[in-house]
N, CA, C and O atoms as CSV, one atom per row, in Angstrom:
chain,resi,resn,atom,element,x,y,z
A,1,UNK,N,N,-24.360,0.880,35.363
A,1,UNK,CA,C,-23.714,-0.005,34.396
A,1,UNK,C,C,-22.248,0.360,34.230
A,1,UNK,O,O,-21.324,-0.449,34.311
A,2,UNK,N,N,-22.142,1.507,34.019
A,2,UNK,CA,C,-20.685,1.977,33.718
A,2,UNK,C,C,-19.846,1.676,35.043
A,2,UNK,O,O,-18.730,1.211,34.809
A,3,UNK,N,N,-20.208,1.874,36.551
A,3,UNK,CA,C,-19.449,1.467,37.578
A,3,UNK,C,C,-19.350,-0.110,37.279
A,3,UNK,O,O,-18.162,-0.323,37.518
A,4,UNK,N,N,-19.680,-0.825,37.054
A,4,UNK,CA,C,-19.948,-2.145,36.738
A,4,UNK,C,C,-18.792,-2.623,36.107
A,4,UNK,O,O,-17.933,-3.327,36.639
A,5,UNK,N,N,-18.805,-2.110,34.654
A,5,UNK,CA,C,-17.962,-2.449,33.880
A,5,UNK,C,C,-16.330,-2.087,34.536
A,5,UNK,O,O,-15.472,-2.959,34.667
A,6,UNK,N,N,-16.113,-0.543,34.923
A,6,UNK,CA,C,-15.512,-0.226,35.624
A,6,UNK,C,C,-14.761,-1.294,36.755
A,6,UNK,O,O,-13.579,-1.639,36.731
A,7,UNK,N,N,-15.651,-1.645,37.598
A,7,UNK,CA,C,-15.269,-2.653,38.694
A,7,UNK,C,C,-14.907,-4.161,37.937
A,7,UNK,O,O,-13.994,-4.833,38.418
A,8,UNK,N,N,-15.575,-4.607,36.868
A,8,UNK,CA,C,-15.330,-6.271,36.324
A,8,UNK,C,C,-13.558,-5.495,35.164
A,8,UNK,O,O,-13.016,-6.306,34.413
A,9,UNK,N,N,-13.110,-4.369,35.222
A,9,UNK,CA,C,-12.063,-4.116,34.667
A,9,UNK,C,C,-10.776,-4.564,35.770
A,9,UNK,O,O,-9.851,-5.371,35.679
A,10,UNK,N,N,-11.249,-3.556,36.903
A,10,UNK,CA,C,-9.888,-3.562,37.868
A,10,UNK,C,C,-9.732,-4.987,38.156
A,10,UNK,O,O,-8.581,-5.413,38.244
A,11,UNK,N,N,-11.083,-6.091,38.379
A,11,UNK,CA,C,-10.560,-7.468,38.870
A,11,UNK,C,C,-10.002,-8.274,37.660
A,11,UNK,O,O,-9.656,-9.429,37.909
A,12,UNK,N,N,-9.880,-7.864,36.501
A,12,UNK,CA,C,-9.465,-8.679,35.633
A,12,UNK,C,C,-7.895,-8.839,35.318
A,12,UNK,O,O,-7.230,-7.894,34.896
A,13,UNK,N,N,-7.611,-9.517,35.446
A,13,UNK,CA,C,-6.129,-9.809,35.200
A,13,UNK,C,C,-5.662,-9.951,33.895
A,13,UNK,O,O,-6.343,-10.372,32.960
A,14,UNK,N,N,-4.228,-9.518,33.820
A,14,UNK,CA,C,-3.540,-9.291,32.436
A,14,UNK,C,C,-4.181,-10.276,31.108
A,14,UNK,O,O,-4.489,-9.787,30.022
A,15,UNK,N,N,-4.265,-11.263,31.335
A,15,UNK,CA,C,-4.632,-12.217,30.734
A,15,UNK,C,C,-6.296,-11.968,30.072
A,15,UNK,O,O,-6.512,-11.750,28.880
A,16,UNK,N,N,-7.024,-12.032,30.802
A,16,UNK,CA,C,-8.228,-11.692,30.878
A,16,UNK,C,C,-8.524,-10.337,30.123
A,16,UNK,O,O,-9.430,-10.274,29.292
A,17,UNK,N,N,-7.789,-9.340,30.416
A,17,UNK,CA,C,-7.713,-7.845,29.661
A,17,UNK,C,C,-7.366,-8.176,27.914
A,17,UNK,O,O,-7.869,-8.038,26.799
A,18,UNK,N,N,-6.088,-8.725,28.626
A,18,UNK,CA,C,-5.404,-8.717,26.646
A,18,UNK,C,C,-6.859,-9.647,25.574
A,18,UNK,O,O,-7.475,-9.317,24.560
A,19,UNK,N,N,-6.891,-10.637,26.299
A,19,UNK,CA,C,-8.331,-11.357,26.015
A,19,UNK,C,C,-9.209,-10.525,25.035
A,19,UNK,O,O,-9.208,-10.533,23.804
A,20,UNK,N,N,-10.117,-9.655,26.096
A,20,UNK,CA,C,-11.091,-9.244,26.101
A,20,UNK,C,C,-10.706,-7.851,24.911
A,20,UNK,O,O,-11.541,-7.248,24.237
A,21,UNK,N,N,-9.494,-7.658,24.930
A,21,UNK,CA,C,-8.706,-6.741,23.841
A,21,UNK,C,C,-9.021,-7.278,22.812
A,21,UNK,O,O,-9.604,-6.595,21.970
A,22,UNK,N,N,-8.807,-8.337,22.609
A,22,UNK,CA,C,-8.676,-9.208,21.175
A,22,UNK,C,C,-10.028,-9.583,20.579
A,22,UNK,O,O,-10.189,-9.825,19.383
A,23,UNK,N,N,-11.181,-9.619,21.689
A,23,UNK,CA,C,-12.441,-10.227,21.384
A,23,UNK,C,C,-13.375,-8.651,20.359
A,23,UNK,O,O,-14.083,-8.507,19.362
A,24,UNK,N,N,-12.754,-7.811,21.436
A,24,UNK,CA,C,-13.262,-6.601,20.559
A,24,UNK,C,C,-12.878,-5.886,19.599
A,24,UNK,O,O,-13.498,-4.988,19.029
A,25,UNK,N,N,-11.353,-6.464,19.316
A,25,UNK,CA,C,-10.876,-6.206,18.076
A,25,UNK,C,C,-11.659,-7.067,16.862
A,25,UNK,O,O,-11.686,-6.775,15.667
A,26,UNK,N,N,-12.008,-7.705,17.231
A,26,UNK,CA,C,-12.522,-8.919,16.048
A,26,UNK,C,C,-14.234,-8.597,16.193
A,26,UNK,O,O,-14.987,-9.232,15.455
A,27,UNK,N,N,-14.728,-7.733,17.030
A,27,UNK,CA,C,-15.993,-7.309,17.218
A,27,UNK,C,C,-16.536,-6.157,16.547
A,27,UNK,O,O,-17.716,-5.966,16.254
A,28,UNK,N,N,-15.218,-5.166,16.265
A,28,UNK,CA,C,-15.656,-4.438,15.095
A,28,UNK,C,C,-15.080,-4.405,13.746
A,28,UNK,O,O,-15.224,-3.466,12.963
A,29,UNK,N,N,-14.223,-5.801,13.446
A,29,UNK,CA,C,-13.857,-6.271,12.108
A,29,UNK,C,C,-12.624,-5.291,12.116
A,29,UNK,O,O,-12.692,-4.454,11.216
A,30,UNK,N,N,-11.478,-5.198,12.949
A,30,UNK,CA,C,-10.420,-4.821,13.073
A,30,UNK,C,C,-9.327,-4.957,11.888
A,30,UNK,O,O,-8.465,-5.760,12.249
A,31,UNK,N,N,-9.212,-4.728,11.309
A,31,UNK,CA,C,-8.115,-4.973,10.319
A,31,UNK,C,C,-6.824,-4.395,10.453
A,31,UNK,O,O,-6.673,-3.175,10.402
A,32,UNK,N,N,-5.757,-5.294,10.643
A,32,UNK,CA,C,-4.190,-4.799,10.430
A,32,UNK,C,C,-3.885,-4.735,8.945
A,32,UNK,O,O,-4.308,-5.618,8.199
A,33,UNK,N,N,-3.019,-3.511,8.401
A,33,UNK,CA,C,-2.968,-3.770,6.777
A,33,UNK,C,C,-1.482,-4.235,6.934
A,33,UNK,O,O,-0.684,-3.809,7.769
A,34,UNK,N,N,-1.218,-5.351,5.816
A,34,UNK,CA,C,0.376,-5.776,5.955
A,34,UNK,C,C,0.018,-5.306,4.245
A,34,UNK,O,O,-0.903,-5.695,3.528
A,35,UNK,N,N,0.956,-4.482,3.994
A,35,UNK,CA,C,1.494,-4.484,2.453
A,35,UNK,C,C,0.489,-3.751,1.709
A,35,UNK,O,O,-0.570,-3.381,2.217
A,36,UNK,N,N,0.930,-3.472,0.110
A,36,UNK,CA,C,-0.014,-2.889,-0.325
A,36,UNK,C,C,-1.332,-3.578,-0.866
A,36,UNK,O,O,-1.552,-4.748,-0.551
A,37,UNK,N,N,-1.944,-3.097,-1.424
A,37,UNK,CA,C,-3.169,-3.354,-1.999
A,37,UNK,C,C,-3.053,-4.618,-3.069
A,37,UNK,O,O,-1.947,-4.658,-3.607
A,38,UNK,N,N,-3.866,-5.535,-3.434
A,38,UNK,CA,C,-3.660,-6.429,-4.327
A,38,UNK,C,C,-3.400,-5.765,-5.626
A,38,UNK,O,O,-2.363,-5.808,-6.289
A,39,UNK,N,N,-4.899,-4.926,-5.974
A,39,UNK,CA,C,-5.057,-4.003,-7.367
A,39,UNK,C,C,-4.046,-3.331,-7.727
A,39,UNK,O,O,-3.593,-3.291,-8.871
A,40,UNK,N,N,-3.424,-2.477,-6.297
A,40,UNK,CA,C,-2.559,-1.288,-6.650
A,40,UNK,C,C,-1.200,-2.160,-7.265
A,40,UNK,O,O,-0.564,-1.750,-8.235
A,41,UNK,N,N,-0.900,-3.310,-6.602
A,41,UNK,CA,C,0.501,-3.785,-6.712
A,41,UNK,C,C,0.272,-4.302,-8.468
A,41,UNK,O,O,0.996,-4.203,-9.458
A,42,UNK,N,N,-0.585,-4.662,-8.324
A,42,UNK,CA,C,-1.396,-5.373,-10.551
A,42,UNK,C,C,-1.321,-4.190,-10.933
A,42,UNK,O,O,-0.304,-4.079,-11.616
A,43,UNK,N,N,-2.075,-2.869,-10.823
A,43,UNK,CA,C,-1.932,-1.877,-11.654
A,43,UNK,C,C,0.078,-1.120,-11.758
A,43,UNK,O,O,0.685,-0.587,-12.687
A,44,UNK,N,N,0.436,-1.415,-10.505
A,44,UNK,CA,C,2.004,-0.559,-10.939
A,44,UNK,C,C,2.793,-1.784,-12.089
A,44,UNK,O,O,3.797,-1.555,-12.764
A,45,UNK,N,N,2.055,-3.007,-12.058
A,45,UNK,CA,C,2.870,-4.466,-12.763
A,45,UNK,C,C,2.278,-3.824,-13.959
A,45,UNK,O,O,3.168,-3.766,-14.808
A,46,UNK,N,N,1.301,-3.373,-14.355
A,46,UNK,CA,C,0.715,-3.067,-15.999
A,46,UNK,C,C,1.460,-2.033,-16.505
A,46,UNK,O,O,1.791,-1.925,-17.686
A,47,UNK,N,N,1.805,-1.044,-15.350
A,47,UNK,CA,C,2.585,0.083,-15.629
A,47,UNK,C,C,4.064,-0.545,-16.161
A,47,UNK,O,O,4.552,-0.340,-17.272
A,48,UNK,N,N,4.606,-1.303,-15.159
A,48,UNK,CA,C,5.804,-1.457,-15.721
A,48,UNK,C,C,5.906,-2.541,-17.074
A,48,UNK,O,O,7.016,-2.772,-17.555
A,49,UNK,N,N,4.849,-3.090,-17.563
A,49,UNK,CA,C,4.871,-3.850,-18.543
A,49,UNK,C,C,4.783,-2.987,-20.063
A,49,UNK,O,O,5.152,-3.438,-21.147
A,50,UNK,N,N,4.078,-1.377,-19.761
A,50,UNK,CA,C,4.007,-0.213,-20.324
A,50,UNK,C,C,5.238,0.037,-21.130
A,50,UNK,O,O,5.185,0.183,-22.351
A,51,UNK,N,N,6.670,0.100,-20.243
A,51,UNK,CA,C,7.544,0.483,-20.912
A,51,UNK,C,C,8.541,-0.733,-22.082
A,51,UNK,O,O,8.598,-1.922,-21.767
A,52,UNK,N,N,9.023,-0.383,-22.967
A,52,UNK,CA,C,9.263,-1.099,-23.964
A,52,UNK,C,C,10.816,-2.073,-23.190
A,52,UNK,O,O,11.155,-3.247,-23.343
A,53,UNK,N,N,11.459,-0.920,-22.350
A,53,UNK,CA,C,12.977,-1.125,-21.644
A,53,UNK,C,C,12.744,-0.735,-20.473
A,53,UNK,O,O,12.885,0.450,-20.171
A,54,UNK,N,N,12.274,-1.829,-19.441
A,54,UNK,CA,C,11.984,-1.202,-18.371
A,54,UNK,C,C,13.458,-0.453,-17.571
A,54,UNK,O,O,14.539,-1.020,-17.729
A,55,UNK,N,N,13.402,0.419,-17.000
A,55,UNK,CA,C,14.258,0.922,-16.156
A,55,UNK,C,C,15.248,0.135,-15.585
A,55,UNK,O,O,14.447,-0.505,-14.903
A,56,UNK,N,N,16.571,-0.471,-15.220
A,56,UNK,CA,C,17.402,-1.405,-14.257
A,56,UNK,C,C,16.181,-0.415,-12.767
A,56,UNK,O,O,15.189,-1.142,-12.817
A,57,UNK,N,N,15.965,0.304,-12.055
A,57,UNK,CA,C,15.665,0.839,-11.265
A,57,UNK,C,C,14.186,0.030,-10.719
A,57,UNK,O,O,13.968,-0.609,-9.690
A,58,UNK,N,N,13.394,0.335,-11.776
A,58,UNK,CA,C,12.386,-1.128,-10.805
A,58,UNK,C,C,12.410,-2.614,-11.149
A,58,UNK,O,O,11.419,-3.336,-11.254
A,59,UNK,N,N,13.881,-3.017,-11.335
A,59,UNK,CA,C,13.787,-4.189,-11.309
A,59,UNK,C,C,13.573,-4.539,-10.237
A,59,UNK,O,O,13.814,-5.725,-10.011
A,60,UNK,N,N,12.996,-3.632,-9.028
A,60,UNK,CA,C,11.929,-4.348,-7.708
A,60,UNK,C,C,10.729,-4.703,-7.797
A,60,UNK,O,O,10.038,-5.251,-6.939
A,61,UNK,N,N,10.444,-4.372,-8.914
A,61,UNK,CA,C,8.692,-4.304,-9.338
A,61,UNK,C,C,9.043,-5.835,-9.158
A,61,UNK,O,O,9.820,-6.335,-9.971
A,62,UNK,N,N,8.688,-6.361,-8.467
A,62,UNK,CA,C,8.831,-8.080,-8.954
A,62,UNK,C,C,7.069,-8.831,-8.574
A,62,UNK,O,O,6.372,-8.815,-7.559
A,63,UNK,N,N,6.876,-9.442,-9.992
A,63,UNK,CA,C,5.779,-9.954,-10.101
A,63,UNK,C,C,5.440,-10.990,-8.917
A,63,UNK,O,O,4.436,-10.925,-8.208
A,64,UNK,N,N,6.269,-11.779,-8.846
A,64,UNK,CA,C,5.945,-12.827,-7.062
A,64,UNK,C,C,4.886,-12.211,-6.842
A,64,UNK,O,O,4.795,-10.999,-7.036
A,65,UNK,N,N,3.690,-13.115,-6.298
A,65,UNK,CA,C,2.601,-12.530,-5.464
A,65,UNK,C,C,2.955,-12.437,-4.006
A,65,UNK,O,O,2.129,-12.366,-3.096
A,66,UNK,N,N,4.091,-12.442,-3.889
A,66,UNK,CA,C,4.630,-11.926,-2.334
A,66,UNK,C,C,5.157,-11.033,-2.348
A,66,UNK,O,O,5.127,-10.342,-1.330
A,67,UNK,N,N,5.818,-10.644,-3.365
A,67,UNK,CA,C,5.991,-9.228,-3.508
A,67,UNK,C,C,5.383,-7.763,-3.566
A,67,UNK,O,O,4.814,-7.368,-4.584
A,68,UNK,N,N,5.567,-6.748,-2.114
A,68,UNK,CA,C,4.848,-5.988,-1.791
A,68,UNK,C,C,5.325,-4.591,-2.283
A,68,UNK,O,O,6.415,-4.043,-2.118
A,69,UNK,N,N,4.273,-4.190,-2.897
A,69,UNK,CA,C,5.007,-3.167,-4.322
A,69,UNK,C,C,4.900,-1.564,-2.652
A,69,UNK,O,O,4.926,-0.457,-3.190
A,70,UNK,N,N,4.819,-1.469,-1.310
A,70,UNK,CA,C,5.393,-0.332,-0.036
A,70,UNK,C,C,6.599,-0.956,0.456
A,70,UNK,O,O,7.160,-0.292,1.327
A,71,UNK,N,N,7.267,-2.263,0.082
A,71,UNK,CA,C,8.476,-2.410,0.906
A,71,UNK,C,C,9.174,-2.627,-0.245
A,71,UNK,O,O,8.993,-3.603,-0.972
A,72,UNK,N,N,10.290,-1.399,-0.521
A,72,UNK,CA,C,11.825,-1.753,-1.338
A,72,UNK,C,C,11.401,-1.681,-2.945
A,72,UNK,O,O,12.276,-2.030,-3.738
A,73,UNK,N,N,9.953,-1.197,-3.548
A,73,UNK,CA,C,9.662,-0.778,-4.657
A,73,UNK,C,C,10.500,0.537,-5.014
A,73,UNK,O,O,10.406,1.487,-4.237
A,74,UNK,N,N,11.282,0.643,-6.099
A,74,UNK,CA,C,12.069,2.172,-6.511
A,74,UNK,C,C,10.670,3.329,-6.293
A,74,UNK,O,O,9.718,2.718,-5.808
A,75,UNK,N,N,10.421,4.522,-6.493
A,75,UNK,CA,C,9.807,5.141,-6.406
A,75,UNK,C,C,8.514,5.147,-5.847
A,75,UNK,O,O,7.870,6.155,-6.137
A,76,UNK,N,N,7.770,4.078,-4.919
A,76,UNK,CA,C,6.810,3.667,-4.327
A,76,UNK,C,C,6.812,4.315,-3.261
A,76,UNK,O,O,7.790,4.327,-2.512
A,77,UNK,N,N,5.708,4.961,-3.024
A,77,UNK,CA,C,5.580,5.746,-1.138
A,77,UNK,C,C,4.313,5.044,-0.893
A,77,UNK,O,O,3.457,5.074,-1.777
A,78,UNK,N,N,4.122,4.496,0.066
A,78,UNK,CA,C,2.655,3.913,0.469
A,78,UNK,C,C,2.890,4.697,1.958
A,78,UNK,O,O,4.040,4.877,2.358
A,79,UNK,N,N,1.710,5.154,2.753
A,79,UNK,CA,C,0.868,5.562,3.745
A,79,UNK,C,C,0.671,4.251,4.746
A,79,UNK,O,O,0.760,3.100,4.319
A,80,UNK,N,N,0.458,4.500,5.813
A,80,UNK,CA,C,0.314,3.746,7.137
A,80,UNK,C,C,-0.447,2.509,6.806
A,80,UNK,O,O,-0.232,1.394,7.283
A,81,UNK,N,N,-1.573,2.903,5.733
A,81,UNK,CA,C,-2.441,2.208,5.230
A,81,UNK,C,C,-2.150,1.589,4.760
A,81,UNK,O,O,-2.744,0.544,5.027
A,82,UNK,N,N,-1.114,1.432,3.702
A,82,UNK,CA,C,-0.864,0.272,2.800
A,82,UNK,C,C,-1.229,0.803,1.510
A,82,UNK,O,O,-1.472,-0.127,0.741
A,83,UNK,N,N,-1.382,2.112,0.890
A,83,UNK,CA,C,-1.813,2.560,-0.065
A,83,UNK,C,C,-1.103,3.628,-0.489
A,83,UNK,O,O,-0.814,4.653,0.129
A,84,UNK,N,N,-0.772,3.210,-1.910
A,84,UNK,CA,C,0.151,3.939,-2.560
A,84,UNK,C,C,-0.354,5.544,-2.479
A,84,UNK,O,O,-1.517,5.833,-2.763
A,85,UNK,N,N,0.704,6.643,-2.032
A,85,UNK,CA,C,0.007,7.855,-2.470
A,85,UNK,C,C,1.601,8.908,-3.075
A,85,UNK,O,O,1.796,10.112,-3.239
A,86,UNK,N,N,2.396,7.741,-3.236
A,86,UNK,CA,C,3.209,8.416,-3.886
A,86,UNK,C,C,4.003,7.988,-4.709
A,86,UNK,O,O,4.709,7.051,-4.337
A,87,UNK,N,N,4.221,8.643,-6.470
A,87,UNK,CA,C,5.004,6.960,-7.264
A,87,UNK,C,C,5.720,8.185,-8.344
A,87,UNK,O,O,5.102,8.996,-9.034
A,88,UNK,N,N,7.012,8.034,-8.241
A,88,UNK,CA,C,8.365,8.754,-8.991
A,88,UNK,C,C,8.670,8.300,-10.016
A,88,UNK,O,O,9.496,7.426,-9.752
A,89,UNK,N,N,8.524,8.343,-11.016
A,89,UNK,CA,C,8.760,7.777,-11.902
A,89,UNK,C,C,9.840,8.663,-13.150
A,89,UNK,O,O,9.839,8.415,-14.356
A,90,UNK,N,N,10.461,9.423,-12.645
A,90,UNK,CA,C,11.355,10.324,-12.785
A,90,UNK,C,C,12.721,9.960,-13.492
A,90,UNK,O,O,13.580,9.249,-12.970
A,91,UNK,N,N,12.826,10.601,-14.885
A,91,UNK,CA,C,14.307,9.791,-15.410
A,91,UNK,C,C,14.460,8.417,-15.976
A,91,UNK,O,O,15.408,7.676,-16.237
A,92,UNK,N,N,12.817,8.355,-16.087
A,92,UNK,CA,C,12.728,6.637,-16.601
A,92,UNK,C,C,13.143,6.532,-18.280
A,92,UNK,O,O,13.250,5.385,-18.714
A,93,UNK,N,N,13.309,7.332,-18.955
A,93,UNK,CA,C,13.146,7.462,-20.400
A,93,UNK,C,C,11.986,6.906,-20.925
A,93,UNK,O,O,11.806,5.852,-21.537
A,94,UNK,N,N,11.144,7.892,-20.544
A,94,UNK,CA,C,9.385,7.433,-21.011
A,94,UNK,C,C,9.275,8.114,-22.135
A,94,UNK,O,O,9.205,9.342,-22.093
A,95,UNK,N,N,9.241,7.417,-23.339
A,95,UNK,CA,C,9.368,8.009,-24.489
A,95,UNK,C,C,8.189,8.100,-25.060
A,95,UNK,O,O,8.507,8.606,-26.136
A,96,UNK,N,N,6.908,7.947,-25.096
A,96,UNK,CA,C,6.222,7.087,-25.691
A,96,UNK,C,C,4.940,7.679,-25.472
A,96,UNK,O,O,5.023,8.717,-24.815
A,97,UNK,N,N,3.583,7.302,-25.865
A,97,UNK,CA,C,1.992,7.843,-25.070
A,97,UNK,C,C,2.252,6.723,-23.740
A,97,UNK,O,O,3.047,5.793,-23.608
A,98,UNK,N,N,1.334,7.210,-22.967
A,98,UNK,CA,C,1.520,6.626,-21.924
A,98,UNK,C,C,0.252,7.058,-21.167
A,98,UNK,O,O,-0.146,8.151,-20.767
A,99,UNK,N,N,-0.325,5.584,-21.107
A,99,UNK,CA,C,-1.660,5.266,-20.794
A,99,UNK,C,C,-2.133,5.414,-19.104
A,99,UNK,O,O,-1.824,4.577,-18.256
A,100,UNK,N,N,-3.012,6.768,-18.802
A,100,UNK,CA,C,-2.573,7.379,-16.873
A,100,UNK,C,C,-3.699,6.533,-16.913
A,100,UNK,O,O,-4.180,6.422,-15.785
A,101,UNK,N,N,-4.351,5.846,-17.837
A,101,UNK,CA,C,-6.028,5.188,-16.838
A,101,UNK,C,C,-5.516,4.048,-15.757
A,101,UNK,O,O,-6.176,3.971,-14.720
A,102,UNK,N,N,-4.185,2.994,-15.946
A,102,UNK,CA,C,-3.633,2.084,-15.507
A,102,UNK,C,C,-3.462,2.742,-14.061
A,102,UNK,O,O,-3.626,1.923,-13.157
A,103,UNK,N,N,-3.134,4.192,-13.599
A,103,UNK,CA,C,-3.003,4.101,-12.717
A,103,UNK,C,C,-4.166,4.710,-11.721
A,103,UNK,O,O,-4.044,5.500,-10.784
A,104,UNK,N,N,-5.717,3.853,-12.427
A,104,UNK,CA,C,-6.793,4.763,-11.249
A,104,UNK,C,C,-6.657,4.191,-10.340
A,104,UNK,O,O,-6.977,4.823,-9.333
A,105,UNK,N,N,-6.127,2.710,-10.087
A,105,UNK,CA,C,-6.725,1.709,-9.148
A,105,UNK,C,C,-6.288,2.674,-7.503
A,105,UNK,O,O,-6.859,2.879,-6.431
A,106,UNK,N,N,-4.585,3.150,-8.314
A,106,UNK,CA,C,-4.235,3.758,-7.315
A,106,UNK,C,C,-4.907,4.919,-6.880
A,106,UNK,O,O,-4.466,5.968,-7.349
A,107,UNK,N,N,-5.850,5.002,-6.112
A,107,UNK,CA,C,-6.812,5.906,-5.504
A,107,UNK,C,C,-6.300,6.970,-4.835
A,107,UNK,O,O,-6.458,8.145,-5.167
A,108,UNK,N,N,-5.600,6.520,-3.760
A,108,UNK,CA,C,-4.761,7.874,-2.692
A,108,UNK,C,C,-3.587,8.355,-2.914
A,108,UNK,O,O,-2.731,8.809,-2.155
A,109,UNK,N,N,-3.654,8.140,-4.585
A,109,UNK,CA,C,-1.986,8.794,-5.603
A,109,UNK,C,C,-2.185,10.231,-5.805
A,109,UNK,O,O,-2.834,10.676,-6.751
A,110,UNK,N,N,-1.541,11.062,-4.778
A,110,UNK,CA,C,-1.191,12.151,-3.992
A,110,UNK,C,C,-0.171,13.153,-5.049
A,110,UNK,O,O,-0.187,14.283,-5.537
A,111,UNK,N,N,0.610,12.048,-5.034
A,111,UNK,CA,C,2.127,12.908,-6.036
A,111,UNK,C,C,2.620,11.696,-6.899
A,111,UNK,O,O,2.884,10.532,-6.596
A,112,UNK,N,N,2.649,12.407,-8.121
A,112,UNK,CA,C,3.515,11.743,-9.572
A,112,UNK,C,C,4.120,12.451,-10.112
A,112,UNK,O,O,3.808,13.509,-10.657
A,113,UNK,N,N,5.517,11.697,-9.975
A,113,UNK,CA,C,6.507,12.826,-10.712
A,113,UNK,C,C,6.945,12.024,-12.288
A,113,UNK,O,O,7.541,10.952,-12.392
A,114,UNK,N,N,6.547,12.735,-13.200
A,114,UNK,CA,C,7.091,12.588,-14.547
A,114,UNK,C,C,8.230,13.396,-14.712
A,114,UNK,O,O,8.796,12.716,-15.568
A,115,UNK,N,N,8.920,14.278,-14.533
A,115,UNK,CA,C,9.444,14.830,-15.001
A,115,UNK,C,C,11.111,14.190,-15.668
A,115,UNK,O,O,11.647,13.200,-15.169
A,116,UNK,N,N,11.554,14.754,-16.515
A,116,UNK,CA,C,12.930,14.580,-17.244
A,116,UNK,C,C,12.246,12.850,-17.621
A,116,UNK,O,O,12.394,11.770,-17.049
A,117,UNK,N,N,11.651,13.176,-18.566
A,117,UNK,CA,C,11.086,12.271,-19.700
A,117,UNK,C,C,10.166,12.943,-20.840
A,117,UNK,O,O,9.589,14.023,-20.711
A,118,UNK,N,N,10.135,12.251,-21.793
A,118,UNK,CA,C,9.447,12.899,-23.002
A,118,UNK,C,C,8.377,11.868,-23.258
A,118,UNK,O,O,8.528,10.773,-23.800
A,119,UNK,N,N,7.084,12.491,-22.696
A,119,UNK,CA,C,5.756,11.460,-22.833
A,119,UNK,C,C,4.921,12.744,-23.450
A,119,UNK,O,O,4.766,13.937,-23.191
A,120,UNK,N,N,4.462,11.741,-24.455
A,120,UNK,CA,C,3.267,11.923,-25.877
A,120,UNK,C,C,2.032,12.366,-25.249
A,120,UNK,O,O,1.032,12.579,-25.936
């Protein structure tokens, strides 16, 4: 069997290959990730609705549902994946209690920097 497959490889032409590339990408439910997560991008929007004066700094947070909170978010690090695992929030003047359950959604959140703020 394996010479088989082997031999129906070498006669197949570019076309036929890239093909047969694509058929088995979609054969084990292949997924490309474009952007971040739906949840994660809603949970950093709750976050920034959190502060009373949001920062001039994420005025990238932008609600648009096309807006992808791994491309051009201030303090946002997302992974290959598309999943936030890193969020700076550093110098924001977080004065206030400040509610960390908002950010479980974010699952593979690695590093958070609070620092040089005064949170309750």
């Amino acid at each position: 069997l394996h010479t088989n497959c082997v031999l129906a490889l070498k006669m197949m032409g570019f076309k036929e290959k890239w093909l047969c590339a694509i058929t088995i990408m979609f054969m084990f439910d292949f997924q490309v990730v474009y952007g971040c997560l739906e949840q994660e991008r809603v949970a950093l929007l709750h976050l920034k609705a959190e502060f009373n004066n949001p920062p001039p700094l994420i005025g990238s947070w932008k609600e648009d549902n096309t807006s992808d909170c791994c491309d051009n978010w201030y303090g946002v690090v997302c992974g290959a994946d598309g999943r936030v695992f890193s969020l700076s929030l550093s110098n924001f003047y977080l004065n206030r209690e400040f509610n960390a359950s908002i950010l479980c959604p974010l699952e593979q959140l690695r590093e958070l920097d609070l620092s040089f703020n005064s949170i309750t």
